[in-house]
N, CA, C and O atoms as CSV, one atom per row, in Angstrom:
chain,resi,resn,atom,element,x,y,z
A,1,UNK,N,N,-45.188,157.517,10.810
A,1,UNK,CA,C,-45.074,156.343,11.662
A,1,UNK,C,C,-46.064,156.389,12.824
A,1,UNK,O,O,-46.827,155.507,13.218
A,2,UNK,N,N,-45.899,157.424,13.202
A,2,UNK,CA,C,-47.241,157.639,14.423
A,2,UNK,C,C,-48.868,157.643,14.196
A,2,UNK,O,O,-49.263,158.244,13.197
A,3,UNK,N,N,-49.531,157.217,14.776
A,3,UNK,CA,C,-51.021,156.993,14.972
A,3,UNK,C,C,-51.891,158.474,14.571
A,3,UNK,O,O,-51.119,159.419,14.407
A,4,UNK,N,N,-52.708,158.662,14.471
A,4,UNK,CA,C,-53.322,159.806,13.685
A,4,UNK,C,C,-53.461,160.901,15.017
A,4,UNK,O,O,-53.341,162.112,14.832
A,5,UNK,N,N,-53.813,160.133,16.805
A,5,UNK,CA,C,-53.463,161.071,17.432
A,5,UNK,C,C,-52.448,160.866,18.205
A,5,UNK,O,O,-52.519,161.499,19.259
A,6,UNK,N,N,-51.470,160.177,18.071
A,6,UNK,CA,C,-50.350,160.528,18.601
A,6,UNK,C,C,-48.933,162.021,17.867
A,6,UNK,O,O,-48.509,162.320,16.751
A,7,UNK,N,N,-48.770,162.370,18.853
A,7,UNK,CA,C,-48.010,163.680,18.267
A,7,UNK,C,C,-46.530,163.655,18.048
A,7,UNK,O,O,-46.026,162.701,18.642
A,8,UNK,N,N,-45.764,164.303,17.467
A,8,UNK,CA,C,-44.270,164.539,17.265
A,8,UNK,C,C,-43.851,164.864,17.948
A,8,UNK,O,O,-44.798,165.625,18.147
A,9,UNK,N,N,-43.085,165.149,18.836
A,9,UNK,CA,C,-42.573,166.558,19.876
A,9,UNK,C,C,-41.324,166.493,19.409
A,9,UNK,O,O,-40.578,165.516,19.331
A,10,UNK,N,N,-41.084,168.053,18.979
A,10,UNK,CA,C,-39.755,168.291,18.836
A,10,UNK,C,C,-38.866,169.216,19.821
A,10,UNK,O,O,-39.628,169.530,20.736
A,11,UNK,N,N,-38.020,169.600,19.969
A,11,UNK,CA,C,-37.131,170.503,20.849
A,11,UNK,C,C,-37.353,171.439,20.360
A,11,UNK,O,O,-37.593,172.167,21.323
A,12,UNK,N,N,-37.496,172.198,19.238
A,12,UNK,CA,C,-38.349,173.722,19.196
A,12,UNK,C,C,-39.209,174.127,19.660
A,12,UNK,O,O,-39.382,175.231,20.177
A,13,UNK,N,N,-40.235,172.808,19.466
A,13,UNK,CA,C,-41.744,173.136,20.151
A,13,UNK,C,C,-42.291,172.250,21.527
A,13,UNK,O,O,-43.458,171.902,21.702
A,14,UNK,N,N,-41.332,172.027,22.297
A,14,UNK,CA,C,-41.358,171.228,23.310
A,14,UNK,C,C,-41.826,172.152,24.279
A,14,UNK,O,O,-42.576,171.562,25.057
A,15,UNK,N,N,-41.675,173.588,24.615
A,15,UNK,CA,C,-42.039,174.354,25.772
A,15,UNK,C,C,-43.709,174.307,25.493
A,15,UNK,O,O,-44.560,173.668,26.111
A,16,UNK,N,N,-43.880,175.276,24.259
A,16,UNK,CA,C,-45.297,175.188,23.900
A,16,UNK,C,C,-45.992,174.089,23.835
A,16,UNK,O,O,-47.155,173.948,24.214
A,17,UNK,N,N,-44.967,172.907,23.125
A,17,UNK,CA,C,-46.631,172.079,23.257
A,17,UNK,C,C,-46.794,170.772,24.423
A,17,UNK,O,O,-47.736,169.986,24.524
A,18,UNK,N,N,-45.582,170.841,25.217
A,18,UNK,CA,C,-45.817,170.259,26.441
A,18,UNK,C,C,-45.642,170.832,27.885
A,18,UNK,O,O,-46.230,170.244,28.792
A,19,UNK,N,N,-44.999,171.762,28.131
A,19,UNK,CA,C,-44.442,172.346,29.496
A,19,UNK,C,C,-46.039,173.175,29.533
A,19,UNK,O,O,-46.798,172.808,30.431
A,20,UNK,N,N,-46.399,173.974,28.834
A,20,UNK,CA,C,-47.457,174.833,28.553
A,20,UNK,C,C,-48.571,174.101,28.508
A,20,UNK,O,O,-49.423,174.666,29.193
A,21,UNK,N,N,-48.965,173.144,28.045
A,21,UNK,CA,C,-50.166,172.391,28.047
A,21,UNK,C,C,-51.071,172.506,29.079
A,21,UNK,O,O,-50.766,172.549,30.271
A,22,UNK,N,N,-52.085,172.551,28.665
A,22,UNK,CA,C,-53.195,172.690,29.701
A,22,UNK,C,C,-54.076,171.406,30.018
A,22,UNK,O,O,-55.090,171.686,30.657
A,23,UNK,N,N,-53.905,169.974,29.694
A,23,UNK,CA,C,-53.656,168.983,29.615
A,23,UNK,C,C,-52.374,167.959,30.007
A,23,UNK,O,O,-51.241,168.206,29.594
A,24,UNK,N,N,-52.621,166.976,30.709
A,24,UNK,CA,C,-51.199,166.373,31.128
A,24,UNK,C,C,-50.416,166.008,29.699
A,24,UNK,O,O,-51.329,166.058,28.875
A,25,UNK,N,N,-49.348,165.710,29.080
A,25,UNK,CA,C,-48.757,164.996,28.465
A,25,UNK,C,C,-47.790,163.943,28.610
A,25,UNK,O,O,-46.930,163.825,29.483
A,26,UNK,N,N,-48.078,163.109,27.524
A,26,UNK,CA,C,-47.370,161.699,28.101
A,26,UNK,C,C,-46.190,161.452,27.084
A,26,UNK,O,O,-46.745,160.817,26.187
A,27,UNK,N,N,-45.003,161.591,26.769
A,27,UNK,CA,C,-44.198,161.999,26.110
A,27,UNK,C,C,-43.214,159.997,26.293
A,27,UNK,O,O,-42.879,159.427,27.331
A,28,UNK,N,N,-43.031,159.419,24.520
A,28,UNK,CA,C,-42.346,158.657,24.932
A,28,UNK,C,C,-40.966,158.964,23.905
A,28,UNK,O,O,-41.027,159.305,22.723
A,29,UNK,N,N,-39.779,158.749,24.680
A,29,UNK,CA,C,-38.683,158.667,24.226
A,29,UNK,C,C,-38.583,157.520,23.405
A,29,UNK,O,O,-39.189,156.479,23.660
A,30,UNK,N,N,-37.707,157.699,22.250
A,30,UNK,CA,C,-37.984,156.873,21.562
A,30,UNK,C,C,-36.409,156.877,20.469
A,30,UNK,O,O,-35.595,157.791,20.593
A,31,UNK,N,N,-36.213,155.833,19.545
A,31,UNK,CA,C,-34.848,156.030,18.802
A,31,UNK,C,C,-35.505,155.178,17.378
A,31,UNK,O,O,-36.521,154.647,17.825
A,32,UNK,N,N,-35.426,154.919,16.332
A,32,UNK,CA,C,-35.627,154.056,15.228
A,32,UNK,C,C,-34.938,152.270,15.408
A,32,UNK,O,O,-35.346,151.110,15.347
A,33,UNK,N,N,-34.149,152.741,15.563
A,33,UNK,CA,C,-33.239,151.387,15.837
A,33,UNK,C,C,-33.312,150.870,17.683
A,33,UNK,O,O,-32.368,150.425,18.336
A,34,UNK,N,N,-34.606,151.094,18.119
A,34,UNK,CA,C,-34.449,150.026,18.327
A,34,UNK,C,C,-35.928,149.435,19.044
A,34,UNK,O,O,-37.028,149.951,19.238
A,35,UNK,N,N,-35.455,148.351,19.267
A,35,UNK,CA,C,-36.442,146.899,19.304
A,35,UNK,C,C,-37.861,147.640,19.781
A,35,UNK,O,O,-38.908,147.922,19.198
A,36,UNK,N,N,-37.289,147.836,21.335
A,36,UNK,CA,C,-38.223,147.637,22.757
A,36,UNK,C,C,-39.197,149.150,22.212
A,36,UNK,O,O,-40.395,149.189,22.494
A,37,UNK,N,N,-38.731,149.977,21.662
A,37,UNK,CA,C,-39.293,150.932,20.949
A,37,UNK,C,C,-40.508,150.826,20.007
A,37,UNK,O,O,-41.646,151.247,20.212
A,38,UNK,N,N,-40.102,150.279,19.101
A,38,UNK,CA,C,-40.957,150.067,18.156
A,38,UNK,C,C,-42.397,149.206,18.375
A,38,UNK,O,O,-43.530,149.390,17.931
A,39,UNK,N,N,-41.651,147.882,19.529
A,39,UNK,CA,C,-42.876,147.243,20.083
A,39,UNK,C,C,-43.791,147.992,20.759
A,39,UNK,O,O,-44.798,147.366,21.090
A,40,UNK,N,N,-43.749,149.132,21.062
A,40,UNK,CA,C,-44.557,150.179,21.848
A,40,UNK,C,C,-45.162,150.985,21.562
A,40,UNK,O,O,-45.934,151.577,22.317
A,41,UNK,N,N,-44.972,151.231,20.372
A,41,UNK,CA,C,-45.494,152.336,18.747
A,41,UNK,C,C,-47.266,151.845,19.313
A,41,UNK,O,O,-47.989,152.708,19.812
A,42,UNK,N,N,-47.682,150.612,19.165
A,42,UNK,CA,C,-49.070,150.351,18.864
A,42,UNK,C,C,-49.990,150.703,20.145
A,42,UNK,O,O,-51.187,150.988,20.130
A,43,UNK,N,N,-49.026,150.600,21.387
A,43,UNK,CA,C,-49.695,151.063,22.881
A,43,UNK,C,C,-49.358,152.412,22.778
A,43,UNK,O,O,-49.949,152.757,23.801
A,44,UNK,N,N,-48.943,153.303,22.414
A,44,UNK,CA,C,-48.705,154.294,22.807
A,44,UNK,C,C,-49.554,154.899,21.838
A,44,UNK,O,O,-50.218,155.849,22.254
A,45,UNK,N,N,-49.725,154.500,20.361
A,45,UNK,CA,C,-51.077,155.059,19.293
A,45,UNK,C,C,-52.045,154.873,20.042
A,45,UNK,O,O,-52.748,155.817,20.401
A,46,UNK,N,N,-52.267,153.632,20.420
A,46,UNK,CA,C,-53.667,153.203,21.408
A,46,UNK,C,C,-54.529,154.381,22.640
A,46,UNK,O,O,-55.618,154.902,22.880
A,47,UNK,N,N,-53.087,154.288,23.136
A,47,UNK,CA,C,-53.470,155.104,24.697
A,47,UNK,C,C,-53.663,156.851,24.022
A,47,UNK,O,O,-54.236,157.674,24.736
A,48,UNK,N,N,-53.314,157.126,23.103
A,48,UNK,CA,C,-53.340,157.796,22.506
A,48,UNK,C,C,-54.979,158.748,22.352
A,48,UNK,O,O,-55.552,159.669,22.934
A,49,UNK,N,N,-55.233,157.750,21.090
A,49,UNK,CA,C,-56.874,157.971,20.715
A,49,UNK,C,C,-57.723,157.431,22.066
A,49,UNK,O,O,-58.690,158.097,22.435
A,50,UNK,N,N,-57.449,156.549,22.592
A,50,UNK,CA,C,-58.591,156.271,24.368
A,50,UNK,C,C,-58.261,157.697,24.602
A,50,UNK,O,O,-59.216,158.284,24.093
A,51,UNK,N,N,-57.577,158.451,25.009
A,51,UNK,CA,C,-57.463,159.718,25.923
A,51,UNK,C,C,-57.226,160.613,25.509
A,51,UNK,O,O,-56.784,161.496,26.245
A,52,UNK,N,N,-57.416,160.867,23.978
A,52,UNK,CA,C,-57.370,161.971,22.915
A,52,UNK,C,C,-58.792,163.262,23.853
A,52,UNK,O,O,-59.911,163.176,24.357
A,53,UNK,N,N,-57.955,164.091,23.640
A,53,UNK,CA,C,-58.809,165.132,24.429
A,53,UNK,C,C,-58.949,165.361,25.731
A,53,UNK,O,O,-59.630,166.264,26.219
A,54,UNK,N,N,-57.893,164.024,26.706
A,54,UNK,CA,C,-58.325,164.721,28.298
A,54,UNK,C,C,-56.503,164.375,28.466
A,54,UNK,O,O,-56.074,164.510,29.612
A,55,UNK,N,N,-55.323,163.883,27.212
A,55,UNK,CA,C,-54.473,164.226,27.274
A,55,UNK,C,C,-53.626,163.844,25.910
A,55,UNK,O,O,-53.873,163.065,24.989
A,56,UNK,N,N,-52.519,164.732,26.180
A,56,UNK,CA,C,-51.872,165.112,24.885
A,56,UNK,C,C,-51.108,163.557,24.779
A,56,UNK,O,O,-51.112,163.011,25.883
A,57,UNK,N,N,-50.601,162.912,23.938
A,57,UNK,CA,C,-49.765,161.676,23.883
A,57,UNK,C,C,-48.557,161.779,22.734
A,57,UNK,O,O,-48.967,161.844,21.576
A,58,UNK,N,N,-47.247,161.798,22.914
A,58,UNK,CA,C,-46.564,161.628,21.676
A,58,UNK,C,C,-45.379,161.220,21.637
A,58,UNK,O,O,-45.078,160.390,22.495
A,59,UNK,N,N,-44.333,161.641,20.666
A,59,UNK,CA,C,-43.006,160.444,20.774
A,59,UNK,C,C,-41.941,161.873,20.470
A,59,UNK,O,O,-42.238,163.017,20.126
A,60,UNK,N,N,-40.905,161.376,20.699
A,60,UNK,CA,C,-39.638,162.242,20.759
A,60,UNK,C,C,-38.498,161.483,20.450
A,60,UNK,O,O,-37.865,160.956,21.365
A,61,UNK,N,N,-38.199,161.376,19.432
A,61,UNK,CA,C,-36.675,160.477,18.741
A,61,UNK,C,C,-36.040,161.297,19.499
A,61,UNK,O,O,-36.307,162.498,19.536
A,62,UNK,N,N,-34.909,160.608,20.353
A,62,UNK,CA,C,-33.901,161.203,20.780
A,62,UNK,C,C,-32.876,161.286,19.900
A,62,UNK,O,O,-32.052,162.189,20.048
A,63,UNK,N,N,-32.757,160.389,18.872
A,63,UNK,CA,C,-31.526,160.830,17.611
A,63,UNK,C,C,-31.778,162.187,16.952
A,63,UNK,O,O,-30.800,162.924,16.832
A,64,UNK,N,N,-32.754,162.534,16.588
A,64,UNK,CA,C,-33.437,163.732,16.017
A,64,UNK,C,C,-33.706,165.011,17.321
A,64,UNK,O,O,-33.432,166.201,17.163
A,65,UNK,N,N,-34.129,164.580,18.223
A,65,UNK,CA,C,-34.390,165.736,19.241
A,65,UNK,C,C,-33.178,165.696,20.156
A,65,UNK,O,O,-33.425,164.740,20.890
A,66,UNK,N,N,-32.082,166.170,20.498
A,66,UNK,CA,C,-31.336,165.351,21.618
A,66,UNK,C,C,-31.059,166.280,22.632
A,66,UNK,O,O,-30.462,166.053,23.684
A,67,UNK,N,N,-31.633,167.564,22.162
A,67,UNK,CA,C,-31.516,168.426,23.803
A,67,UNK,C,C,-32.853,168.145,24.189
A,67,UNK,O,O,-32.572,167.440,25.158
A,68,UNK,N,N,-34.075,168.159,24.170
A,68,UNK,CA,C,-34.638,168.030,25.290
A,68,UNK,C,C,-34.606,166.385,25.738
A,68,UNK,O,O,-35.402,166.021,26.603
A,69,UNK,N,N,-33.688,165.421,25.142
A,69,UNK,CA,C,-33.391,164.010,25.881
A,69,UNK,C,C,-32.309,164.146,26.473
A,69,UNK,O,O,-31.895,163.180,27.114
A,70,UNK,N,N,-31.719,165.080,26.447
A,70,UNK,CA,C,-30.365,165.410,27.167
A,70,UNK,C,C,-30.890,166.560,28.431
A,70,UNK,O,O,-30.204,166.524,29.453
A,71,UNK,N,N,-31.714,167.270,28.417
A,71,UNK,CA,C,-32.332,168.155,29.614
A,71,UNK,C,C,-33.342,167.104,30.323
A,71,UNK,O,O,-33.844,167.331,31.424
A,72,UNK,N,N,-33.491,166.378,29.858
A,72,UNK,CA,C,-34.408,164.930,31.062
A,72,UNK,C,C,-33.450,164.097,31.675
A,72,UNK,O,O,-33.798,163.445,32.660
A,73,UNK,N,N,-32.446,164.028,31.301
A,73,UNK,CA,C,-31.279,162.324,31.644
A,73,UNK,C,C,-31.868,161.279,30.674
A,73,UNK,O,O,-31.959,160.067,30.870
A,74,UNK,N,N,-32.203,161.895,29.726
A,74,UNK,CA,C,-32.979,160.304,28.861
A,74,UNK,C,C,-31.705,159.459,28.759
A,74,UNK,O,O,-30.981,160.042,27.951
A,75,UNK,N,N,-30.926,158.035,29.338
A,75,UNK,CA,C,-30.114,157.201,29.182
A,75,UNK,C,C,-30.737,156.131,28.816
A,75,UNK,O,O,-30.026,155.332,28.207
A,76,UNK,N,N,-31.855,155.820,28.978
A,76,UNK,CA,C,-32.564,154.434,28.302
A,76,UNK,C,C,-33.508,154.552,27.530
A,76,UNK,O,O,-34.448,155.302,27.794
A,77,UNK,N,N,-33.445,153.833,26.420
A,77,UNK,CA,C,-35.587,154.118,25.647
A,77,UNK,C,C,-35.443,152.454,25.574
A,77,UNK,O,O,-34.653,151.515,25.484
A,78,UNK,N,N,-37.269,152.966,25.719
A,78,UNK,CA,C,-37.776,153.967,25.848
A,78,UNK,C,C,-38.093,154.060,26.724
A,78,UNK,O,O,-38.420,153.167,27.505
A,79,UNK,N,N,-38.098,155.475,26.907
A,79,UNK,CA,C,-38.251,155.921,28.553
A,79,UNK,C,C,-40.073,156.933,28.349
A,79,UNK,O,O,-40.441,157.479,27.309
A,80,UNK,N,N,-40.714,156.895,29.427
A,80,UNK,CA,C,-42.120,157.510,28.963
A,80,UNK,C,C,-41.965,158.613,30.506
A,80,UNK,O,O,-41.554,158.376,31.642
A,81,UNK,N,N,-42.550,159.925,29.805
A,81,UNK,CA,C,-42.632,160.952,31.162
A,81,UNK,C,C,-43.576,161.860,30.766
A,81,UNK,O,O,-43.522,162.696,29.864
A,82,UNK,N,N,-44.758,161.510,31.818
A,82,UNK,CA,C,-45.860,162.258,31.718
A,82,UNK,C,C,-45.306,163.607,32.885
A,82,UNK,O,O,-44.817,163.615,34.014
A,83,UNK,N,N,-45.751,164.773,31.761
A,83,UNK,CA,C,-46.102,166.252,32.589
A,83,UNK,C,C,-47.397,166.192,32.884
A,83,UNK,O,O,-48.326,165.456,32.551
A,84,UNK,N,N,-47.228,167.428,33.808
A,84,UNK,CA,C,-48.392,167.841,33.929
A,84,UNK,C,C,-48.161,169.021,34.473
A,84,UNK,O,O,-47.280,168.968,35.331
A,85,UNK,N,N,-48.789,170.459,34.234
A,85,UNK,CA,C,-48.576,171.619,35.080
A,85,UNK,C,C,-46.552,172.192,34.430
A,85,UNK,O,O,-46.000,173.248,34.739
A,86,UNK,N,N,-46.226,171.579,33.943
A,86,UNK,CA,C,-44.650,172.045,33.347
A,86,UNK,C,C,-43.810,170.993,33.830
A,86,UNK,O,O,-42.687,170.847,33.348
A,87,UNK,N,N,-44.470,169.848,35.216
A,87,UNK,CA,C,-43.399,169.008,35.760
A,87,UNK,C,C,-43.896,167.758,35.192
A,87,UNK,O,O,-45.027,167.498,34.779
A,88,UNK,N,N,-42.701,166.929,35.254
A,88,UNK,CA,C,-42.396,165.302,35.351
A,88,UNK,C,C,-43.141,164.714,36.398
A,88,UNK,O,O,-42.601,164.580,37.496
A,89,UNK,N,N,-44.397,164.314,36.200
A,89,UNK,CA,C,-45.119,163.602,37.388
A,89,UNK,C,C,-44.834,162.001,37.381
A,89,UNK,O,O,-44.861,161.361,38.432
A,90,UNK,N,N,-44.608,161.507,36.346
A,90,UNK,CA,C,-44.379,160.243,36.502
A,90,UNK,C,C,-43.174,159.310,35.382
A,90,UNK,O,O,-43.392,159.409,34.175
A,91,UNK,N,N,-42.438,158.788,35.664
A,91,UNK,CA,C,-41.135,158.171,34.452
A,91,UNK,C,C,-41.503,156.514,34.293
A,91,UNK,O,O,-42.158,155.857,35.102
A,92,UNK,N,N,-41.285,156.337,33.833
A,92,UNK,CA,C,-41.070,154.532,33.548
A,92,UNK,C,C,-40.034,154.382,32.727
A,92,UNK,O,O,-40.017,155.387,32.017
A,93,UNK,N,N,-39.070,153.595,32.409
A,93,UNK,CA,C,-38.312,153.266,31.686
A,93,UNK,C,C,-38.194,151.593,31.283
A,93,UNK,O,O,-37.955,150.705,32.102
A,94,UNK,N,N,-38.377,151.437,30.106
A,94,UNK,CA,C,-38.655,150.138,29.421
A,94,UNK,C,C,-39.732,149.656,28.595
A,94,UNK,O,O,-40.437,150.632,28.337
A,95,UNK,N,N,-40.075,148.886,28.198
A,95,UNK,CA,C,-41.224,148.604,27.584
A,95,UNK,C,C,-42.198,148.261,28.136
A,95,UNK,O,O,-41.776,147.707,29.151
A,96,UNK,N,N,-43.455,148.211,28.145
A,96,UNK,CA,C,-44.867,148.253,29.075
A,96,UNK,C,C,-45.940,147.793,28.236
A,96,UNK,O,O,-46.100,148.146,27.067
A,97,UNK,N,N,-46.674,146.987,28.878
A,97,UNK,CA,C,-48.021,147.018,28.465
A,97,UNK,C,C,-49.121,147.738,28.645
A,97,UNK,O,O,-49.114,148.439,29.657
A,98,UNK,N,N,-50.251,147.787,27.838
A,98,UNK,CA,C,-51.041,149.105,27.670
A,98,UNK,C,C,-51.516,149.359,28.872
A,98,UNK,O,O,-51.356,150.519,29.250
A,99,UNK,N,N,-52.310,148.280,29.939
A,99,UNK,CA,C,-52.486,148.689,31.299
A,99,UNK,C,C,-51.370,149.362,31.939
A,99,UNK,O,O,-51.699,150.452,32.408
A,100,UNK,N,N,-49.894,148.982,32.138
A,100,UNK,CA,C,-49.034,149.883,32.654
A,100,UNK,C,C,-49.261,151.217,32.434
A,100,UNK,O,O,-49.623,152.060,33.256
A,101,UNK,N,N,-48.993,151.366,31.120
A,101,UNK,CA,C,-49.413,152.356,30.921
A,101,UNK,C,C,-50.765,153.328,30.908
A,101,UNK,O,O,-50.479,154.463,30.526
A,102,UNK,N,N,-52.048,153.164,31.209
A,102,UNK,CA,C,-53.064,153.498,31.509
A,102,UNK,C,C,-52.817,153.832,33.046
A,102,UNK,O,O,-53.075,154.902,33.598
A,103,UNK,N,N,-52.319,152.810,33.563
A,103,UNK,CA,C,-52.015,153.282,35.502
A,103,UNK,C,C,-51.155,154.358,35.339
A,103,UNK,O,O,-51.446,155.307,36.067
A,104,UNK,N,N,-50.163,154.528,34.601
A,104,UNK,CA,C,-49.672,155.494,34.856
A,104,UNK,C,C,-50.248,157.379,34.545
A,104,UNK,O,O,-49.961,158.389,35.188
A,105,UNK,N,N,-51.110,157.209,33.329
A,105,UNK,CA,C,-51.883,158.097,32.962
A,105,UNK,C,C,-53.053,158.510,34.240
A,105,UNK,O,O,-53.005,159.649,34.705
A,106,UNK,N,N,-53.800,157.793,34.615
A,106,UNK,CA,C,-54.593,157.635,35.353
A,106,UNK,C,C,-54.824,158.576,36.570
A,106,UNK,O,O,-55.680,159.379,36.943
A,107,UNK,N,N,-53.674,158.095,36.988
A,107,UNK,CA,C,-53.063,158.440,38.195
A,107,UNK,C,C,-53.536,160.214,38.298
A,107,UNK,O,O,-53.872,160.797,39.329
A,108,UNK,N,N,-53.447,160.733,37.077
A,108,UNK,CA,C,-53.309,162.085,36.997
A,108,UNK,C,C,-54.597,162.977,36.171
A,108,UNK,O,O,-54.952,164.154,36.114
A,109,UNK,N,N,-54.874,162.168,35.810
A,109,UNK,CA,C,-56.376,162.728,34.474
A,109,UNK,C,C,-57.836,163.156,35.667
A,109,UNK,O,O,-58.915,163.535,35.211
């Protein structure tokens, strides 16, 4: 379902491939069922490949992953939380357009 560089993140490999990153990551919460989600699949592939290489980008089903959406407070998707350095530098919750989302990347690259 995901874009060629957008990534999986799972709760096994959530320390390594985001807390650890040497690159910010932009991590979106996400569920199958539902709407505001799926409309976001194509901005989040997007922002993806634009910033492939100066940051990591990917998705996290909270039905499938649910401790590390349960160690964030994930209560809404989709919810988007860029790390950087091991912390939460920035949250949004809801659906966004690709500039939203670029300001929010930005901010930190």
């Amino acid at each position: 379902m995901a874009g060629v560089n957008t990534k999986d993140f799972t709760d096994a490999a959530f320390e390594t491939d985001v807390l650890k990153s040497d690159v910010p990551v932009l991590v979106d919460f996400w569920a199958q069922w539902c709407g505001p989600c799926r409309q976001m699949t194509p901005t989040i592939d997007a922002v993806a490949t634009e910033y492939d290489g100066r940051v990591k980008v990917g998705k996290l089903n909270v039905d499938e992953q649910g401790q590390t959406a349960m160690r964030y407070n994930i209560r809404s998707i989709p919810t988007l939380l860029l790390f950087k350095g091991g912390q939460v530098v920035e949250q949004r919750i809801g659906a966004m357009g690709k500039s939203d989302v670029q300001k929010m990347i930005d901010a930190h690259v």
